[in-house]
C-alpha positions in Angstrom: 25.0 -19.8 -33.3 28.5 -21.0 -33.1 29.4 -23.3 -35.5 30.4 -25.7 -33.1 27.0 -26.2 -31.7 25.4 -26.5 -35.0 27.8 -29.5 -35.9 27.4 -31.3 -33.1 23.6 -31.0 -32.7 23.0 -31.8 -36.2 25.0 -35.1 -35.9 23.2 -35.8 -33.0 19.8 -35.2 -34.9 21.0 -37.1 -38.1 22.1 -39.9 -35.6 18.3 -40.1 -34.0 17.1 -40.1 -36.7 18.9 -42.7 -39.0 18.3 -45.0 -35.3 14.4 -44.5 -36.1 14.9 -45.1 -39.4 16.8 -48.3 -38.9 14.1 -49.6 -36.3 11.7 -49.0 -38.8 14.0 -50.9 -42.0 14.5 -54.2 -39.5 10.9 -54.0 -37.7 10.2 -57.1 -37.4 13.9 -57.9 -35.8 13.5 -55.2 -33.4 9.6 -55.2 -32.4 9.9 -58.0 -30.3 10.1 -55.7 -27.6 8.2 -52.1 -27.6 9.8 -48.8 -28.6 9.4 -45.1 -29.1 11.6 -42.8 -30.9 12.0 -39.3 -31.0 11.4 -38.8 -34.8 10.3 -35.0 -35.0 10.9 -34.3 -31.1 14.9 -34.0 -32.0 15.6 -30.4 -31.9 14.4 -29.5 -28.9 15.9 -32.7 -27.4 19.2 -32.2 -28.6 19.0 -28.2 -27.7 18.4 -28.9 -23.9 20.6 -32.0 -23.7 23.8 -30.6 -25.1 23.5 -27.5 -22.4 23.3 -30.0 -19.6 26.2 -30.6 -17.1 27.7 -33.5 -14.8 26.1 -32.1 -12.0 22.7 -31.4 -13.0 19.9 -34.6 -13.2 17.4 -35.2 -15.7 14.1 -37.3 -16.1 13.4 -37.6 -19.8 10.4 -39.6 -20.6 10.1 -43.0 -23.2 11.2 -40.9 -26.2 13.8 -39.1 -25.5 16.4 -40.9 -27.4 17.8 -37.8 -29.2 18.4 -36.2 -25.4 20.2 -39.3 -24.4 22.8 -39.2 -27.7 22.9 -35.7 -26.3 24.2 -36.5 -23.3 27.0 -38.2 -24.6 25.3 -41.6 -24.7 26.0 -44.0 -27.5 23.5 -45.6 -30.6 25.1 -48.9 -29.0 24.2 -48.4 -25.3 20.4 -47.2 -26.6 20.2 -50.6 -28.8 21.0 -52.7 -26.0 18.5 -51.5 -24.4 16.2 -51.4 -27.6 17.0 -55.7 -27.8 17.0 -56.4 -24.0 20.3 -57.2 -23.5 22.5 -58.3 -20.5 24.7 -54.9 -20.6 21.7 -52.6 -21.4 23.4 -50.0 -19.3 20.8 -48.5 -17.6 18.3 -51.7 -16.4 20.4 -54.8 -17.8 17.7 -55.5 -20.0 14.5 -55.1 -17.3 12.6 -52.7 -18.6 11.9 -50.8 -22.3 14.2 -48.8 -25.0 14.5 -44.6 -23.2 13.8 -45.6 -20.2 17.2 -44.7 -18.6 18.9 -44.1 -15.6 22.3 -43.3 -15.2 25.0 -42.3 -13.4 27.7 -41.6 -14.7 30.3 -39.2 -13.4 30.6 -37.6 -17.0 26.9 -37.1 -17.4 23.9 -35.9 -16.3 22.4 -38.1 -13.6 19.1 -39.8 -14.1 17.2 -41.5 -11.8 15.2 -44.2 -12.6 12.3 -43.5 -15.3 9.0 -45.8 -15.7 6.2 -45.7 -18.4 3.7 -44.4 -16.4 2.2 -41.4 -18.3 3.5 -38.0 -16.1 5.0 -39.5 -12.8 8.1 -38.6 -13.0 7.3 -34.7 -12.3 6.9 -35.8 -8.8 10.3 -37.6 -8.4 12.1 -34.8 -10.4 10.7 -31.7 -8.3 12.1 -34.1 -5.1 15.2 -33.5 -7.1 14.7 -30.0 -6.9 13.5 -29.8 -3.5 16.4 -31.7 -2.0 19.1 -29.3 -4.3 17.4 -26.4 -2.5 17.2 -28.1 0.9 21.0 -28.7 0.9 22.1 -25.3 -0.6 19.8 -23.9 2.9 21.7 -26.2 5.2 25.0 -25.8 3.3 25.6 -28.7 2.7 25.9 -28.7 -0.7 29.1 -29.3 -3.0 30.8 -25.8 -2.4 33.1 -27.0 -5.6 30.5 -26.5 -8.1 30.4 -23.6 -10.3 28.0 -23.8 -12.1 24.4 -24.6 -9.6 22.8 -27.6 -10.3 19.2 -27.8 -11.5 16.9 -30.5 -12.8 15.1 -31.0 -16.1 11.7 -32.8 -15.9 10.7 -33.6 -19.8 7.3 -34.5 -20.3 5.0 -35.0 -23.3 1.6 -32.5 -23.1 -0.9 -34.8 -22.9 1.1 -35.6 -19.6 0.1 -32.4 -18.3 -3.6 -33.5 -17.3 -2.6 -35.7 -14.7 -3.4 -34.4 -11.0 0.1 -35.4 -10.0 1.7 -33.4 -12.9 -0.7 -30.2 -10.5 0.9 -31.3 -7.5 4.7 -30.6 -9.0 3.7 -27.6 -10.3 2.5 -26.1 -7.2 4.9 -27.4 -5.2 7.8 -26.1 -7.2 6.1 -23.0 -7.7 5.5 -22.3 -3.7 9.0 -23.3 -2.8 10.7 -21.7 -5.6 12.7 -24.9 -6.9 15.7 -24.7 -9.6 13.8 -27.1 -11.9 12.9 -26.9 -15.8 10.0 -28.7 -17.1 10.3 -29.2 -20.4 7.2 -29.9 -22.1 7.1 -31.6 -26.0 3.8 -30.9 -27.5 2.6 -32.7 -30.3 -0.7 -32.6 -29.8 -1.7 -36.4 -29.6 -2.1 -38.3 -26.4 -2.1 -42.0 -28.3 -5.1 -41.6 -31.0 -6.9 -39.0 -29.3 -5.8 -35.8 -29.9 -5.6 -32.2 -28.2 -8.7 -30.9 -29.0 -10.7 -33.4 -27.9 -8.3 -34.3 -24.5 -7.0 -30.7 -22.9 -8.8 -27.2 -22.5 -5.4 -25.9 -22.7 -1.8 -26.1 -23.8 0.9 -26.5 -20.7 1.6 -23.1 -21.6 -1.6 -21.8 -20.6 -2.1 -24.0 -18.6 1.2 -23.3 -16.4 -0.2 -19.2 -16.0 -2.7 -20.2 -13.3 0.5 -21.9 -11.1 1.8 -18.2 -9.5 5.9 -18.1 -10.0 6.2 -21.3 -12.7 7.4 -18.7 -15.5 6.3 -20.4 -19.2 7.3 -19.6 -22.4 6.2 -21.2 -25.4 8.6 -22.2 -28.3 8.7 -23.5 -32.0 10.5 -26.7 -30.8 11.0 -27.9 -33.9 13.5 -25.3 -34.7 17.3 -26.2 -33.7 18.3 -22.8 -33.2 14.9 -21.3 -31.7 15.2 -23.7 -29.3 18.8 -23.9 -28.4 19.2 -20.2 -27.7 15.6 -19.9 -25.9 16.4 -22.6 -23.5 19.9 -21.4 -22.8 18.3 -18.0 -21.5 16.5 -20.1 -19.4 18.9 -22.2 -18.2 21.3 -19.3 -17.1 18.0 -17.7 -15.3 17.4 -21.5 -13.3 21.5 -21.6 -12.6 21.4 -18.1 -11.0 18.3 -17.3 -9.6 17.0 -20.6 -8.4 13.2 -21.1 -9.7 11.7 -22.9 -11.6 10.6 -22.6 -15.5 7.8 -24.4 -17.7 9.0 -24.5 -21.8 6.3 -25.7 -24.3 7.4 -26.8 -27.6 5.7 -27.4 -30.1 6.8 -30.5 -32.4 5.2 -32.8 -34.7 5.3 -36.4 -33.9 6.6 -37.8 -37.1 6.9 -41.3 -36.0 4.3 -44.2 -34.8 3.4 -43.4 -30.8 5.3 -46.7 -30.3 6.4 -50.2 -32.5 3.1 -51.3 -31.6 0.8 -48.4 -32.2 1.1 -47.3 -35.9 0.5 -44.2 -36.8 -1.2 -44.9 -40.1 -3.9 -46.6 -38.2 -5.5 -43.3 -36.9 -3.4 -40.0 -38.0 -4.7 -37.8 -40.5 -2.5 -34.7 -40.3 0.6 -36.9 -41.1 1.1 -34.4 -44.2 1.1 -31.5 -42.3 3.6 -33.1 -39.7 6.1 -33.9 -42.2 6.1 -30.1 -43.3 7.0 -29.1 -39.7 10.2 -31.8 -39.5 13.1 -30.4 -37.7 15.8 -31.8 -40.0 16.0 -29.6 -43.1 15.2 -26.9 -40.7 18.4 -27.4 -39.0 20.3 -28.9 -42.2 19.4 -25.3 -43.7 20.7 -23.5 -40.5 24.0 -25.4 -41.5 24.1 -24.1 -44.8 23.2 -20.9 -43.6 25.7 -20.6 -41.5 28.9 -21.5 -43.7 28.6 -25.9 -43.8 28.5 -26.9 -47.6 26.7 -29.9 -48.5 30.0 -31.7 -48.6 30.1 -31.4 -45.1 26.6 -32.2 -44.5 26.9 -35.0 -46.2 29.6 -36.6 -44.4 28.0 -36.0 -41.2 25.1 -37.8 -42.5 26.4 -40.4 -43.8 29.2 -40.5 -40.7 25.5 -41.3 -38.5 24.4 -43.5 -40.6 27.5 -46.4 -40.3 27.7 -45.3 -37.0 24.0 -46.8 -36.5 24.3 -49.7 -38.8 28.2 -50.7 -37.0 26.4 -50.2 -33.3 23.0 -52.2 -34.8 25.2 -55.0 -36.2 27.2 -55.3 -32.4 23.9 -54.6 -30.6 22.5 -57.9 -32.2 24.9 -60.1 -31.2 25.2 -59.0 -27.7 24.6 -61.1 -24.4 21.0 -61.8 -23.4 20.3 -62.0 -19.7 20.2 -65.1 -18.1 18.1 -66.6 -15.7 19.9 -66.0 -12.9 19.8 -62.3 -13.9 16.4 -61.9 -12.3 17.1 -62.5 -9.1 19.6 -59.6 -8.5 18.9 -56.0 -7.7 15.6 -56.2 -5.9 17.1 -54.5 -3.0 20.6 -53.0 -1.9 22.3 -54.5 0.8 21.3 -52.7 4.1 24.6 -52.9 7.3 21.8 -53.9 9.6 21.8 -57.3 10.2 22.1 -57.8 13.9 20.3 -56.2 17.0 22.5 -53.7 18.3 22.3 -52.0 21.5 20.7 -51.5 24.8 17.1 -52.1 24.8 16.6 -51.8 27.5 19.2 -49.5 29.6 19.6 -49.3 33.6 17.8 -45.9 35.0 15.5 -45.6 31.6 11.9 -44.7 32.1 9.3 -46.1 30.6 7.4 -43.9 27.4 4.7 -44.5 25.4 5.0 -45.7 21.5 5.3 -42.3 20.1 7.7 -40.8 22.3 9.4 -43.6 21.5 9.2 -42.5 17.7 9.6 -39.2 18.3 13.2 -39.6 20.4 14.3 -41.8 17.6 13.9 -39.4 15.0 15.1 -36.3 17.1 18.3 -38.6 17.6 18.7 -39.0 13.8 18.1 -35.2 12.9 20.8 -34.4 15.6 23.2 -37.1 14.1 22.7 -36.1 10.4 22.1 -33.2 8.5 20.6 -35.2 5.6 17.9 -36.3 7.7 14.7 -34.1 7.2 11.0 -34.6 8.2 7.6 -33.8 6.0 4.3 -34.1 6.1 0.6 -32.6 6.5 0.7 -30.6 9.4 3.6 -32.1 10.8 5.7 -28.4 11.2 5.8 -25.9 14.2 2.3 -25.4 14.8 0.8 -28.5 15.5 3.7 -31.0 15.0 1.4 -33.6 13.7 -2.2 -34.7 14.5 -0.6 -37.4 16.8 2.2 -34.9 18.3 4.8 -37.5 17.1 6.8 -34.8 15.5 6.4 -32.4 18.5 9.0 -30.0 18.9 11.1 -30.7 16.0 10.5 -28.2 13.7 11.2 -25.8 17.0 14.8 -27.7 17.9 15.7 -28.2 13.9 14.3 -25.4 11.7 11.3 -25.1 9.2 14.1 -26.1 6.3 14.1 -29.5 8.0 10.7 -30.3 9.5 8.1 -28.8 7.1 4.8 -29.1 6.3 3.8 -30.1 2.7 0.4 -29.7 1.2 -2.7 -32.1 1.1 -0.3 -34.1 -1.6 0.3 -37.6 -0.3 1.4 -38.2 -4.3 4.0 -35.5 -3.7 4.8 -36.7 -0.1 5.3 -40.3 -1.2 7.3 -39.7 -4.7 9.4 -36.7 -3.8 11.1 -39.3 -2.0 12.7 -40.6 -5.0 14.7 -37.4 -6.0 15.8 -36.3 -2.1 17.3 -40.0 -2.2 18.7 -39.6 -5.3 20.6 -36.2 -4.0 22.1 -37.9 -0.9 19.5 -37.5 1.4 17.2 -39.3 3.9 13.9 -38.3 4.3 11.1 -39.3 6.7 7.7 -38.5 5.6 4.3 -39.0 6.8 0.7 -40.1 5.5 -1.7 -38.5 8.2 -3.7 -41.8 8.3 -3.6 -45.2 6.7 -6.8 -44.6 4.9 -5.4 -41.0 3.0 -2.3 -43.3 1.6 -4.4 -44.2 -1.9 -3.3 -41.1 -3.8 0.2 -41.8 -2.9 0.2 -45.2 -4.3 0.7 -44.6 -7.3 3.9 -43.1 -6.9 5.0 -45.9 -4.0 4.3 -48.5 -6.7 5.3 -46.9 -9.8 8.6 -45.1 -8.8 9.6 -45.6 -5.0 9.3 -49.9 -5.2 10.6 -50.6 -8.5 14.0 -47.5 -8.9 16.0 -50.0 -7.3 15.3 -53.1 -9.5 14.9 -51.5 -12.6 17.9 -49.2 -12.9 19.9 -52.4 -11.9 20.9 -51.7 -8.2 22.1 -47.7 -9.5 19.4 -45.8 -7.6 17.8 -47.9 -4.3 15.2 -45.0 -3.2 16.9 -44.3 0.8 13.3 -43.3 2.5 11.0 -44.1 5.6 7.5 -43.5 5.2 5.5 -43.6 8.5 2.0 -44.3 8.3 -0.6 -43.9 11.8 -3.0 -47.3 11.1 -6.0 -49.3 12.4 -9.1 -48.4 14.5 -8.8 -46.4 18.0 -11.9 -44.8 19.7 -14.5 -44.4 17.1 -12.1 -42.9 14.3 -15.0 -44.0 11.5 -14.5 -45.4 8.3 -12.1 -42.6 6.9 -9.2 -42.8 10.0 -9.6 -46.5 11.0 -8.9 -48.3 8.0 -5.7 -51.2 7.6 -4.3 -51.1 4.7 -1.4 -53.7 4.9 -2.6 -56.5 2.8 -2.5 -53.9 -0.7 1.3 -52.4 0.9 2.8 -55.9 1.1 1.6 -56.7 -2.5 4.1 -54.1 -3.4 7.4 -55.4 -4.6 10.8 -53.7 -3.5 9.7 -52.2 0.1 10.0 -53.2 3.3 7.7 -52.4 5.7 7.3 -52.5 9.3 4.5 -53.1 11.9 5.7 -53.3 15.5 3.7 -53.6 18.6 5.7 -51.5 21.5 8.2 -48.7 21.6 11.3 -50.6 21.9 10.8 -51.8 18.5 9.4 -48.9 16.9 12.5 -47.1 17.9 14.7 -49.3 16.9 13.3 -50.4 13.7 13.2 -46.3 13.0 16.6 -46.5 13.7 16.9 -49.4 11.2 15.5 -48.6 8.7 17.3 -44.9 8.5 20.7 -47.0 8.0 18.6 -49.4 5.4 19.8 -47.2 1.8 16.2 -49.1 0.5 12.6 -47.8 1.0 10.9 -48.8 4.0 7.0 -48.2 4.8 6.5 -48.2 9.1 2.7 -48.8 9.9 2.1 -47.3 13.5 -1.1 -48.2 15.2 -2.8 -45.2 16.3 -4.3 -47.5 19.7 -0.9 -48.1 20.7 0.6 -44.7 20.4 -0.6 -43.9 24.0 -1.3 -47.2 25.5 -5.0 -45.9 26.5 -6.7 -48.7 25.0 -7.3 -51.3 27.9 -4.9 -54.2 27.7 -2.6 -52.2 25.7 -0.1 -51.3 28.8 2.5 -53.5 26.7 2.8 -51.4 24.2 5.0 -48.9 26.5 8.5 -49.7 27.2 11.8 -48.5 28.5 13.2 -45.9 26.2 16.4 -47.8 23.9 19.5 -46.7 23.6 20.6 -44.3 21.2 22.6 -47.1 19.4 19.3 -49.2 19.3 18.8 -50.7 16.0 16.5 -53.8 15.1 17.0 -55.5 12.2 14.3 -56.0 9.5 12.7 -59.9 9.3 13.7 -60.5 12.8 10.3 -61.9 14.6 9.9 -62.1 18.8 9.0 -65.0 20.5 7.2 -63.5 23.2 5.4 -66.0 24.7 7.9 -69.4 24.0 6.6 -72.6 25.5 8.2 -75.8 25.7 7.2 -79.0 23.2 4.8 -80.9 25.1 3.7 -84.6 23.7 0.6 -84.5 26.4 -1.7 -81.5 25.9 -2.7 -79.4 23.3 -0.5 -76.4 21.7 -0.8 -73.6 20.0 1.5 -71.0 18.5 -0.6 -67.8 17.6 1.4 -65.5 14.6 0.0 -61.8 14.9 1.3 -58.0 14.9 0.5 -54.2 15.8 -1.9 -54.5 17.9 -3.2 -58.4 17.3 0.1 -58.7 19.5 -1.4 -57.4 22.9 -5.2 -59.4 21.9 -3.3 -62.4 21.5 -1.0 -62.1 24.9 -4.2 -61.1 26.8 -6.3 -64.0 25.5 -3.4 -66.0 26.8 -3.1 -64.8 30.1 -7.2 -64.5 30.6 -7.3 -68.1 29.4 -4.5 -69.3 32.0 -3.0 -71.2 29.2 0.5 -69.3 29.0 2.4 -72.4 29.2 0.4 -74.1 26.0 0.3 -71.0 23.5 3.3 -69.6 21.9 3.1 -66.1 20.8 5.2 -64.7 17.5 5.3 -60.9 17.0 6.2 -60.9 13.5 7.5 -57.1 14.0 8.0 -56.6 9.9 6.2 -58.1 7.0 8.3 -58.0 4.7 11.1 -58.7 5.0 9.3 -62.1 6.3 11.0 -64.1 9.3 9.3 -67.4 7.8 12.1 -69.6 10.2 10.8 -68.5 13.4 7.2 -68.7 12.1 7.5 -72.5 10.7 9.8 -73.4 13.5 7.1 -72.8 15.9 4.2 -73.9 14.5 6.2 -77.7 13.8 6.0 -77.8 17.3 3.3 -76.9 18.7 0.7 -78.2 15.4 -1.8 -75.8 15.7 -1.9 -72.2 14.6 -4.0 -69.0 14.8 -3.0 -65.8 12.5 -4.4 -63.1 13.9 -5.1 -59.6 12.2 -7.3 -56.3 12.3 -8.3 -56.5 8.4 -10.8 -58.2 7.2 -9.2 -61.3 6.6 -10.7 -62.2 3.3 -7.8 -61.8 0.7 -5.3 -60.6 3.7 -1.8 -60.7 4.3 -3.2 -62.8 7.0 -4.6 -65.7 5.0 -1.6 -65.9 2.5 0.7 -66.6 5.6 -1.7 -69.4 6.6 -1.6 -70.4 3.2 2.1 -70.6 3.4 2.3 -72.0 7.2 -0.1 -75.2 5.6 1.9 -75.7 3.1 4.7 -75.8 4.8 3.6 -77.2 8.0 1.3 -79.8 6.6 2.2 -83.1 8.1 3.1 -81.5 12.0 -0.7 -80.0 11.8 -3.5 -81.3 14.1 -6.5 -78.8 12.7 -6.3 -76.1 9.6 -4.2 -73.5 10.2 -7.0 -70.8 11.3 -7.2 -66.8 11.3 -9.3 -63.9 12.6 -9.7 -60.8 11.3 -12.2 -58.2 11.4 -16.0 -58.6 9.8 -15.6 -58.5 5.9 -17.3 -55.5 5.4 -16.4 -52.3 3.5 -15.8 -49.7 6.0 -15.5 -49.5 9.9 -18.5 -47.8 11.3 -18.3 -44.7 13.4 -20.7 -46.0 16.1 -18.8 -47.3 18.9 -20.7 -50.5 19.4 -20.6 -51.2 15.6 -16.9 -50.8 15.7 -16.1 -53.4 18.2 -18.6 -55.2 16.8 -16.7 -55.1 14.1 -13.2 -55.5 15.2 -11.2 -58.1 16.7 -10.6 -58.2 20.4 -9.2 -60.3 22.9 -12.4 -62.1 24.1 -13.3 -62.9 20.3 -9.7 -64.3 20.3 -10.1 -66.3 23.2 -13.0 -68.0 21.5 -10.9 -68.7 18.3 -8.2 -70.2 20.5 -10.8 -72.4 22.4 -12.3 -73.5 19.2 -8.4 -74.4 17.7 -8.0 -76.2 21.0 -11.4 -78.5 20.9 -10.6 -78.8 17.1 
């Protein structure tokens, strides 16, 4: 080992260490807020960190602190962090001690990292993915020596989650330049290997074909450094990926607020496995003398008291400090245009779709397409990405396996390379497993790394029920998605809008969520002949939180009004009720287009003037998206109101029924909203 390296990863290991030490001196001063440290994780840390360049990304997990000083990072900027502090670098003060993101031209970059146990192997291998994708397309920085390649650091207990599978296969089948590093302890919190995993990850990581593992003594400083640099150089040059499993002991409480003296009872046997007078004796070894070990020590140690002391009396956040970063400022604003051009032809919804994304893939190479089933073959179950994969390649319109975890978070790391991907859920109701990952990593990068890493994605989802689909393809889901802070989502009612809200949210650099009704794709659903339209422009774009008044009436003192607030397909129920009930000149019709963002102006505007309302929906209505806006509309509206602000759903029950009379039975439609209307009228 060259001295050199030695030095500098000792001082880095005295550093983390005399940090966890401090923490523990001042606890009560510094538990306010929960911690982890990397006490006995060090060497391995500090062996894969110092190899790391500029261009390469990293997704270390809560306690990683030792990578971080690594990577060049200060005590100072950690403790920050640590106290919650207004310049915390990586989240200004938002979210816990290691839990960085960062990008810095100097430094690796990491994307934003969360608590949640294992989820950033998803996010990371979309790293990995997207560094591959633009190597194929050439697109990549040709300036580069030295290949990029991503390290995902996980603990082993991580390593039972199904999502932690779904990286692993996928970075296996595609051959990704990814490293996951694995630190192996062997506790989860208080329940320990044995009892918790029938393997290690390194045995564990033989049944993925081409994820190559070794297994390391990563408490060793040397072991460790020159093992992960052959590993390295193999990632660099041959472009696959690697599994390393280290073993450590954890020598340090699991966090502030889970001690490990009220459960451990190997802490004896840890301690004779620390990684510091392993490495201090590698020093000596290797020509230091304990003069210059002590200095180095001691030079860590003020180092960490001086950065402590500044840390402390650093700005806290103030109020105003919450309300920033929720969202990155998208350049749509206005509609832009020709909606409807001279000589155009009408098409159905999903052409519409379909012309707005082959429009984008032609415009820009970073704009790529995945999905189940959505490649050559079949190019999807609703033909929506028909012909793509044919006029762009199988590097840019691929199909993915049944992973809609993997679909969903990948996202996160092809954003974070410069990219723009559009994926795909097959149906509304196969979107659960992929929640986790919208919630966890997609909603919340923007906010919590404080505006560094807005997650640039479009997530298409076919909804709602359409000829006897039964209770596994019918389902409407949008009352759990808007409960999601930090994405936008979209739920239009014709092609025009579909394609240009595509078109929007491709230019939006935030996450955006598109629920497409399967009825309307084709317009074979009687009544549903509105949902076609004259193909857009190419320059099309419709801004998010931009509702249509579709039906606009005049206020009128002498007979009853009513505006009716709906979307998707609630849209073409509501304007057929109208029209059946020869009362288009008394009901005003909103199609509210996007849910979030919200267009509550057009909405209240309204409904002050015409003082009824109806909000109409396809869910159940119990606990909806549906009733919250009527919620909001009463509140609001209170004192213009002539009856309760009213709305229709479907029946509250659990699942819609495969029979076909049990499904409309089930369902709204436009005679059950005719008789809601009447009702609201007679009120």
């Amino acid at each position: 080992m060259k001295k050199d390296i030695l030095e500098k990863g000792f001082l880095n290991l005295c550093t983390a260490k005399a940090m966890a030490e401090l923490y523990e001196a001042n606890f009560k001063q510094v538990s306010k807020y929960v911690h982890a440290t990397s006490r006995g994780h060090e060497a391995i840390q500090i062996a894969v960190g110092m190899q790391l360049l500029p261009q390469d990304y990293a997704f270390p997990y809560y306690r990683d602190d030792a990578m971080l000083l690594s990577f060049g990072l200060k005590p100072y900027d950690l403790m920050l962090q640590l106290l919650a502090k207004k310049d915390d670098p990586f989240s200004g003060g938002r979210t816990y001690y290691a839990h960085p993101s960062l990008k810095d031209d100097d430094k690796p970059k990491i994307p934003h990292q969360s608590s949640a146990t294992g989820m950033q192997a998803i996010p990371a291998t979309g790293v990995a993915m997207g560094m591959q994708y633009k190597e194929l397309q050439g697109i990549d920085d040709k300036t580069i020596k030295d290949l990029p390649f991503v390290v995902c650091s996980l603990g082993d207990a991580s390593v039972t989650e199904g999502e932690i599978a779904e990286a692993f296969q996928m970075a296996a089948l595609k051959q990704m330049p990814i490293l996951f590093l694995v630190q192996d302890n062997g506790w989860d919190i208080s329940a320990n290997a044995a009892e918790t995993r029938a393997q290690d990850a390194f045995e564990y990581a033989k049944g993925f074909k081409g994820l190559e593992a070794i297994s390391i003594d990563g408490a060793n400083f040397t072991e460790s450094y020159q093992a992960v640099e052959k590993v390295i150089k193999t990632i660099r040059t041959e472009r696959r990926p690697f599994l390393v499993h280290a073993k450590v002991p954890l020598l340090n409480h699991h966090t502030s607020g889970v001690r490990m003296e009220w459960y451990r009872d190997d802490l004896e046997e840890a301690k004779s496995r620390d990684p510091y007078p392993v490495l201090k004796q590698q020093l000596l070894d290797n020509g230091f003398s304990q003069k210059d070990i002590d200095t180095l020590e001691k030079t860590a140690k003020a180092n960490v008291q001086a950065d402590f002391e500044k840390a402390l009396l650093a700005e806290d956040p103030k109020p105003e400090d919450l309300f920033t970063n929720d969202f990155a400022p998208t350049p749509i604003t206005e509609e832009r245009g020709e909606r409807a051009p001279k000589g155009a032809e009408k098409v159905v919804m999903v052409d519409c779709a379909l012309f707005a994304v082959e429009e984008l893939m032609k415009k820009h190479k970073e704009c790529l397409l995945y999905g189940q089933d959505v490649g050559g073959r079949l190019g999807g179950v609703f033909r929506e990405a028909a012909t793509l994969a044919q006029k762009f390649g199988d590097d840019r319109v691929f199909n993915t396996a049944i992973q809609e975890a993997f679909i969903v978070g990948s996202t996160v790391g092809m954003s974070a390379v410069g990219l723009k991907p559009i994926v795909e859920v097959q149906f509304a109701d196969y979107i659960w497993p992929g929640l986790n990952q919208l919630f966890t990593e997609v909603s919340r990068s923007c906010y919590l790394s404080n505006g560094k890493w807005p997650v640039s994605m479009i997530l298409r989802v076919p909804i709602g029920a359409y000829g006897s689909g039964g209770p596994y393809h019918s389902s409407s889901v949008e009352s759990v998605i808007t409960n999601i802070r930090g994405i936008k989502i979209a739920y239009p009612s014709n092609g025009a809008d579909l394609k240009g809200l595509i078109k929007a949210a491709y230019y939006d650099p935030n996450p955006v969520v598109i629920l497409e009704h399967k009825g309307l794709y084709w317009s074979k659903v009687p009544g549903t002949q509105g949902a076609t339209s004259i193909e857009p422009s190419e320059d099309y774009v419709l801004p998010f939180g931009k509702a249509w008044l579709l039906q606009e009436i005049w206020k009128q003192d002498d007979v009853e009004t009513l505006t009716v607030v709906t979307y998707g397909m609630g849209v073409h129920w509501a304007m057929n009720a109208s029209e059946e009930l020869g009362m288009k000149d008394q009901i005003e019709v909103i199609d509210l287009r996007t849910l979030f963002p919200l267009d509550e102006e057009t909405v209240m505007k309204s409904v002050k003037k015409t003082g009824k309302c109806l909000v109409v929906t396809e869910e159940p209505s119990n606990n909806s998206f549906a009733r919250a806006l009527a919620g909001k509309i009463q509140e609001e509206c209170f004192k213009y109101l002539d009856a309760p602000v009213m709305t229709i759903g479907s029946e509250n029950m659990p699942a819609i029924p495969l029979n076909s009379t049990l499904e409309q039975t089930m369902i709204p439609s436009t005679e059950k909203i005719k008789a809601k209307i009447e009702s609201l009228f007679n009120y």
